[in-house]
N, C-alpha and C positions, 0 to 999 in steps of 0.2 A: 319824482313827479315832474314831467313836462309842461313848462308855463306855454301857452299857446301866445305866440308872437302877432302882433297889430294883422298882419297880411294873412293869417289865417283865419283872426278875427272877421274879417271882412269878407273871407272869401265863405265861413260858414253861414252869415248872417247872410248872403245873397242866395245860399244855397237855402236857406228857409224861407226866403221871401220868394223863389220860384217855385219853389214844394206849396206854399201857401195859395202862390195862384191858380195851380194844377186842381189844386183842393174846390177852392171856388169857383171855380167853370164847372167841374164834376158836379158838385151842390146845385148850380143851376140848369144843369140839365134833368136832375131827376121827373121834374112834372111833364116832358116829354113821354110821347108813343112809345112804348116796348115791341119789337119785331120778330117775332120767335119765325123758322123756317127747320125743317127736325122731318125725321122719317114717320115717327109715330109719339105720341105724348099720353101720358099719367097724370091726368090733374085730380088732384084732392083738394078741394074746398074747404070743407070739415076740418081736415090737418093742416091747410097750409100749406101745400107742396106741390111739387108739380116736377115730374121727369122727362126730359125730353133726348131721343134715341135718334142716335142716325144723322153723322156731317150734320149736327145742331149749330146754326146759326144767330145770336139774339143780337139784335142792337138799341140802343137807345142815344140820340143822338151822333155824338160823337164816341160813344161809347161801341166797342163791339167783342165778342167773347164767342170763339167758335171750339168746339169738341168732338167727340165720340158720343159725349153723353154729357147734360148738364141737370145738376140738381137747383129748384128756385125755392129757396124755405122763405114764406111771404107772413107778416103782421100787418093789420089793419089791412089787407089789400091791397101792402108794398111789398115789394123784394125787399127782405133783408139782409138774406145767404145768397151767393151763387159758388155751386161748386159745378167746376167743369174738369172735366174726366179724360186723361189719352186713353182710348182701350186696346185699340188694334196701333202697335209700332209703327205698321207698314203707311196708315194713314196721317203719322203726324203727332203733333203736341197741341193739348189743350194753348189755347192763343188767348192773351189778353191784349187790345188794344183801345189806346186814349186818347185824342187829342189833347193839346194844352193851351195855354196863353200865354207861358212864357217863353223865355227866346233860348230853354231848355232842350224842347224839341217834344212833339210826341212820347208817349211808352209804351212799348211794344212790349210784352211779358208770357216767355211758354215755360212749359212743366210737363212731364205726367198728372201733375194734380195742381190744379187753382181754387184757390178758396177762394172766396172777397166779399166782404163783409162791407155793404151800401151805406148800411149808416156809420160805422165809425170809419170809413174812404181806406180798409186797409188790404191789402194782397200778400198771398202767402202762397209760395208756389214750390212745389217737393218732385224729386225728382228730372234731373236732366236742368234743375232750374237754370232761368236765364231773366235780364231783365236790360232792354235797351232804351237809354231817352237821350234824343239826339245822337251825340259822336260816341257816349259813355257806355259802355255794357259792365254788367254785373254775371259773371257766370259762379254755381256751385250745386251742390244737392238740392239745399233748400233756400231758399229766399225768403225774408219778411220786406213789407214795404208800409209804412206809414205816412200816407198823402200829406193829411193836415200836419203830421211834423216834421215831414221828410226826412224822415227816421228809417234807413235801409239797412237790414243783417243778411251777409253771407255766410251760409255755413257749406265745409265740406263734412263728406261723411267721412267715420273713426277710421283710422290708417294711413298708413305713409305717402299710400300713392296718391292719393286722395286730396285735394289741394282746392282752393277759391281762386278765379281768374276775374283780375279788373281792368277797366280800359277804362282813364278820365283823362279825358283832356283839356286843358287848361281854357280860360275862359279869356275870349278875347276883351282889350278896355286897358283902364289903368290899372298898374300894379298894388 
């Protein structure tokens, strides 16, 4: 078993206090305008749902999530799902983008498939995934991201060729 040394200490515990702020700005954006822009829409009332077809573009705030196709699964009259869809290759990857507050940088997040789930702030991206904030990139199959715990898993898929790519680079300050 690996005891984590003082300097990692430190360097995790700032990695949770910037995930924490990421978190908090998001939380206070939610009472903001929602922007849909989409070729054609499915809205269901009754269910809860709504599909939007066609270079979908939504934003709220600082938030923005563009696709092929995006699903909004809604309670009480809020988003609680978004899933966003790559359909046509030639067009692109489902896009996630955030702004932040901390001096992390932005996140940029594509897939074939985005999930993200509003009330517990968390993204899940399959396929092609990728996740940039600031200098760092996370590339593999699939990606999980956990805002309020700054909790990130890279997975590649089964086989040899198959491998997770990271880029972190060190954090300017004291050591």
């Amino acid at each position: 078993m690996k005891i984590m040394q003082p300097k990692s200490l430190r360097t995790l515990s700032a990695f949770c206090v910037l995930f924490a702020t990421v978190s908090l700005h998001a939380r206070q954006e939610t009472d903001l305008p929602i922007t849909i822009q989409a070729d054609s829409a499915t809205v269901s009332e009754l269910e809860g749902t709504s599909v939007y077809r066609g270079n979908v573009i939504i934003e709220q705030g600082s938030l923005r999530i563009t696709a092929d196709e995006i699903l909004i699964e809604s309670q009480a009259l809020r988003p609680s799902t978004i899933v966003a869809k790559s359909i046509d290759e030639t067009t692109g990857h489902a896009r996630f983008e955030q702004a932040t507050q901390g001096t992390k940088g932005n996140i940029l997040a594509q897939g074939e498939l985005i999930r993200y789930n509003v009330n517990l702030e968390k993204l899940e991206i399959s396929g092609q995934a990728s996740l940039t904030q600031g200098l760092d990139r996370y590339e593999g199959d699939n990606l999980s991201y956990d805002l309020p715990k700054g909790l990130l898993a890279v997975h590649s898929k089964d086989g040899a060729d198959s491998r997770i790519n990271l880029t972190i680079n060190p954090k300017p300050g004291k050591p």
